[in-house]
C-alpha positions as CSV (number, residue, x, y, z in Angstrom):
1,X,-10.0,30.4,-9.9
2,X,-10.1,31.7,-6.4
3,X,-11.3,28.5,-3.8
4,X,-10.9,25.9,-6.1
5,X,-7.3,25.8,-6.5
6,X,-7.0,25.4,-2.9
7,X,-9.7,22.1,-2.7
8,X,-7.4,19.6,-4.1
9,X,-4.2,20.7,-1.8
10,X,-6.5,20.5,1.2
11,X,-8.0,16.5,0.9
12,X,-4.4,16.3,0.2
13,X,-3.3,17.8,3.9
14,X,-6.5,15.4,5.0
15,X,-5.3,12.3,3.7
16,X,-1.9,13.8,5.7
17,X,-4.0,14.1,9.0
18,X,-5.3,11.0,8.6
19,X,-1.9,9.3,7.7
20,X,-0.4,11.1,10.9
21,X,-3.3,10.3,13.2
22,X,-2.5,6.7,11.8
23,X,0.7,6.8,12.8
24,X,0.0,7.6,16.1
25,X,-2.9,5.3,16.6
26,X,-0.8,2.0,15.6
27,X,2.0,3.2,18.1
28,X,-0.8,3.1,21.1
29,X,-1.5,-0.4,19.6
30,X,-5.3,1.1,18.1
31,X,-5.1,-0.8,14.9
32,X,-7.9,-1.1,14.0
33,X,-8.4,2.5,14.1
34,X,-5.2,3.3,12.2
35,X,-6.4,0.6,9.5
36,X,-9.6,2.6,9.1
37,X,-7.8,6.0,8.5
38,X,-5.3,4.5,6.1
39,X,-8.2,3.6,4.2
40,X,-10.0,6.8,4.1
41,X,-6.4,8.4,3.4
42,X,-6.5,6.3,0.3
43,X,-10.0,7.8,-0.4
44,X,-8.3,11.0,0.2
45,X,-5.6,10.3,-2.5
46,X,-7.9,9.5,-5.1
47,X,-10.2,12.5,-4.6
48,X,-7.2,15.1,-4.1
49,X,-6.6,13.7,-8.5
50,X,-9.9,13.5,-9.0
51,X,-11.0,17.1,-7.8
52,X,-7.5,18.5,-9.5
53,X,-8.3,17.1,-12.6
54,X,-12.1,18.2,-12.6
55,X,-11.2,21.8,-11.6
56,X,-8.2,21.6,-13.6
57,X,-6.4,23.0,-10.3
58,X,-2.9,21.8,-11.1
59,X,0.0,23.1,-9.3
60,X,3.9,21.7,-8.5
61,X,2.9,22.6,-4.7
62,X,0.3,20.0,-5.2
63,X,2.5,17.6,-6.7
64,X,5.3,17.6,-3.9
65,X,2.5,18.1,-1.2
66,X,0.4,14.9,-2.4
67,X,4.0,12.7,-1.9
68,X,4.9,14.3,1.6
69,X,1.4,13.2,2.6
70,X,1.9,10.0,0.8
71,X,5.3,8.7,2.7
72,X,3.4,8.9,5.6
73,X,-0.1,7.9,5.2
74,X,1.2,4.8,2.9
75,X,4.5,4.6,3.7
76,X,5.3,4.8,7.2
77,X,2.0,4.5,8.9
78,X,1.7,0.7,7.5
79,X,5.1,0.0,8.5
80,X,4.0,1.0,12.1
81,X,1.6,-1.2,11.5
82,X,3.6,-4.1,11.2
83,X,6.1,-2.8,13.8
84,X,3.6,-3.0,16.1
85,X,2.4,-6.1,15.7
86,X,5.5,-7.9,15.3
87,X,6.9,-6.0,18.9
88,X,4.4,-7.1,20.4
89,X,5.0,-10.8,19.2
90,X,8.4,-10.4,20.2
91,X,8.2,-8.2,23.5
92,X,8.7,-11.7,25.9
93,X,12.2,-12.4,24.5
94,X,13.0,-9.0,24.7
95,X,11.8,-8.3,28.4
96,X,13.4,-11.6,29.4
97,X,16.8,-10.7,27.7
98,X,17.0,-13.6,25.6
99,X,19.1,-11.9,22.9
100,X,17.4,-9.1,23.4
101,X,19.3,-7.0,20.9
102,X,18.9,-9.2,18.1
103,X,15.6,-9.3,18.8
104,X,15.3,-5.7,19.7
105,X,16.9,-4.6,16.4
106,X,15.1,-7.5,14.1
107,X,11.8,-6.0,15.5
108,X,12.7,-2.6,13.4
109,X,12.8,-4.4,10.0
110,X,9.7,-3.5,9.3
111,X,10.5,0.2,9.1
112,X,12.5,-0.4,5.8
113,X,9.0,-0.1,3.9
114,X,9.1,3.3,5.1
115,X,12.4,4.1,3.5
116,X,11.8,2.0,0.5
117,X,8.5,4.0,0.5
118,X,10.4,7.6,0.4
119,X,12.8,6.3,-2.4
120,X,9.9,5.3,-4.6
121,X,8.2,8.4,-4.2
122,X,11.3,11.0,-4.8
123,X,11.7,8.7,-8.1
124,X,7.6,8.6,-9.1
125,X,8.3,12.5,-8.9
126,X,11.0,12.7,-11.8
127,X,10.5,9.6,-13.9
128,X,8.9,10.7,-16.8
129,X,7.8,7.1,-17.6
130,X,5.4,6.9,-15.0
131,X,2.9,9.6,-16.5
132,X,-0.1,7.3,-17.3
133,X,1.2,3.9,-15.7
134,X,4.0,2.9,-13.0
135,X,7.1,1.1,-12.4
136,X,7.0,-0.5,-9.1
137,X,4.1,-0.8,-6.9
138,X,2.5,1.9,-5.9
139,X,2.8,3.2,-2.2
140,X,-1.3,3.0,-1.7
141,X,-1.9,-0.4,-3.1
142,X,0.9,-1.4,-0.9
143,X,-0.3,0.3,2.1
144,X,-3.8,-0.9,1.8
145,X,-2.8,-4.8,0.7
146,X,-0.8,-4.3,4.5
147,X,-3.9,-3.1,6.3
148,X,-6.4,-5.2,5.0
149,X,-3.6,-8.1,5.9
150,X,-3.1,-6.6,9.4
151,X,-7.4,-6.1,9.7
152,X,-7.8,-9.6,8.4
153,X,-6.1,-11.4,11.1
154,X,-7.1,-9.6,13.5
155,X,-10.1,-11.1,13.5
156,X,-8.7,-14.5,12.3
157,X,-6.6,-15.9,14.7
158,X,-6.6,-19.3,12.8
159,X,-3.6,-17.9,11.0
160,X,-1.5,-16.7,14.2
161,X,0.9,-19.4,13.4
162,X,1.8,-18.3,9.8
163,X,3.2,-15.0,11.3
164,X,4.1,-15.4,14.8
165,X,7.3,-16.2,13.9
166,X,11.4,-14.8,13.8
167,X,11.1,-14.5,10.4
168,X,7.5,-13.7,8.3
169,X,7.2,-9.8,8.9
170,X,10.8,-9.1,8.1
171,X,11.0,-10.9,5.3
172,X,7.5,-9.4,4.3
173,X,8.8,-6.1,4.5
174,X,11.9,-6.5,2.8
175,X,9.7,-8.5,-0.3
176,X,7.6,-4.9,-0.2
177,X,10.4,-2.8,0.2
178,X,11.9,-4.5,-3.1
179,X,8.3,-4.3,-5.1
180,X,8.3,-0.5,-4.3
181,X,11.3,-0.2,-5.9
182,X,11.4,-2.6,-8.6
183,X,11.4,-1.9,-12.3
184,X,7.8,-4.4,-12.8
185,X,5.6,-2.3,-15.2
186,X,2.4,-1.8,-13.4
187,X,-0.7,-0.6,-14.7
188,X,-2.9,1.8,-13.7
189,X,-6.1,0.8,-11.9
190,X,-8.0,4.2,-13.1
191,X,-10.3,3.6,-16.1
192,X,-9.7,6.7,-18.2
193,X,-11.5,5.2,-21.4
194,X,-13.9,2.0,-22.4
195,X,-11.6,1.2,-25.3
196,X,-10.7,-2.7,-25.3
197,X,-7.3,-2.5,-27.0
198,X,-6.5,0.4,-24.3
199,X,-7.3,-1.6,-21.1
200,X,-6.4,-5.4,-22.5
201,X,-4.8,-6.3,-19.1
202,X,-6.8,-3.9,-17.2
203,X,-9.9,-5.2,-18.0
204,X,-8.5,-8.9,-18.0
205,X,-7.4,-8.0,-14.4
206,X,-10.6,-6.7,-12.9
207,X,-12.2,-9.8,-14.5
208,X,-9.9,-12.2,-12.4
209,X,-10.7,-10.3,-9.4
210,X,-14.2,-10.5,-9.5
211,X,-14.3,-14.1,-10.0
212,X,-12.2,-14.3,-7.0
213,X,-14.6,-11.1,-4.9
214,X,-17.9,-13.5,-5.8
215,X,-16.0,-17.0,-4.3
216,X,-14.6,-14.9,-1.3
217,X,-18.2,-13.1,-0.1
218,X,-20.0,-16.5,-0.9
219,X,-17.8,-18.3,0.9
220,X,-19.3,-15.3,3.5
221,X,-15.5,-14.1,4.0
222,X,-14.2,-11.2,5.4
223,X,-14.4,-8.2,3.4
224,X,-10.6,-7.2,4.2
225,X,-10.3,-10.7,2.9
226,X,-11.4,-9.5,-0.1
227,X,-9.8,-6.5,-0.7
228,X,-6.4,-7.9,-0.2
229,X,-7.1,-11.0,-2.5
230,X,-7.4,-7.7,-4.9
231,X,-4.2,-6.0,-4.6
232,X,-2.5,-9.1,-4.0
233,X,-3.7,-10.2,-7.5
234,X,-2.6,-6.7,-8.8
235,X,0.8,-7.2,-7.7
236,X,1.1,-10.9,-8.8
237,X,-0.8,-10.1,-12.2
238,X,1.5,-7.6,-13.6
239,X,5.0,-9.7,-12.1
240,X,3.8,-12.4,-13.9
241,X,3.1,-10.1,-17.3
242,X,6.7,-8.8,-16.5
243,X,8.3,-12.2,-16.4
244,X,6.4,-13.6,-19.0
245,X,8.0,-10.8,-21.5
246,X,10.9,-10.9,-20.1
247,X,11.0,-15.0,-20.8
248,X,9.7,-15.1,-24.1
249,X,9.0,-12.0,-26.0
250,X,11.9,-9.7,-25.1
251,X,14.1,-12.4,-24.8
């Protein structure tokens, strides 16, 4: 096989470079940049699959590598993120030592979505249930419903009220750090055939969504807007389906 093998492992180490350059970014307080490279690490994720699958360049290297390079790029570069934003929020009390250790110590809440993050990932890589669907949400819709949050109001300040607050981004982040984790079925969002009875929720998902993608850009919305509208429905779509069954068919 020669070079081939070697493609998929290296857009993996790419979608690690970005993921670390992310990291590094939101610490300097660059978000939007390190919004921007957690998306194209999620581009990264996708191809690294897609290229494996199309060479048929398998390997249990690749598998571990494309989770190391995961915890960061999804995992602890959104939680950064959110660190970030929600230091910055709280930096007065802190610098004016109004209980500044509460305060101090509340502000690294957010860093629970990178441990939550890990947990789900070391279990993704020995649950055998999670071979053509998963259990929890996945670390990149998680990662990119956070960015396109943090990218959204950013240039919204209308909603600076909702989240400039004690208590929003820690109890966010504990809400992710539970989804993660959680035993909600969720389906895949990759289209591997056209067959209705195969992609009944799928299909009944992406249909939802693009009602709501035609009202958001007509409404001439933000795109990140958009986007997180998506995953957001992803995440509420199959809890729903989850408590629905739970309710009345499983009993």
């Amino acid at each position: 096989m020669g070079l081939k093998r070697h493609i998929p492992n290296t857009i993996t180490l790419l979608n690690l470079l970005c993921g670390t350059i992310a990291v590094i970014f939101a610490l300097k307080g660059w978000q939007l940049f390190a919004i921007y490279l957690i998306l194209i690490a999620a581009v990264m994720d996708f191809l690294d699959g897609f290229s494996a699958r199309m060479l048929k360049a398998y390997s249990a290297i690749g598998k571990e590598l494309d989770s190391l390079a995961d915890l960061v790029s999804f995992g602890l570069a959104p939680s950064i993120l959110i660190y970030y934003r929600f230091s910055t929020f709280l930096s007065y009390d802190i610098y004016s030592g109004v209980n500044s250790l509460w305060i101090e110590l509340l502000s690294f809440t957010p860093l629970v979505i990178a441990l939550a993050s890990a947990l789900r990932l070391a279990i993704f890589n020995i649950d055998t249930r999670q071979t053509k669907s998963f259990i929890g949400v996945p670390t990149p819709a998680n990662a990119i419903l956070i960015a396109m949050f943090m990218h959204f109001t950013l240039h919204n300040s209308a909603f600076d009220g909702i989240y400039n607050n004690y208590w929003f981004f820690p109890l966010v982040s504990l809400l992710l750090s539970y989804l993660l984790v959680c035993n909600v079925p969720m389906f895949s969002l990759k289209i591997k055939s056209l067959k209705y009875n195969e992609n009944k929720r799928l299909f009944l998902f992406l249909l939802i969504s693009l009602i709501f993608m035609i009202v958001i850009f007509a409404s001439g919305s933000q795109w990140s807007l958009a986007l997180f509208i998506l995953f957001a429905n992803y995440i509420l779509f199959n809890s729903l389906i989850f408590i629905y069954e739970k309710l009345f068919i499983k009993g």
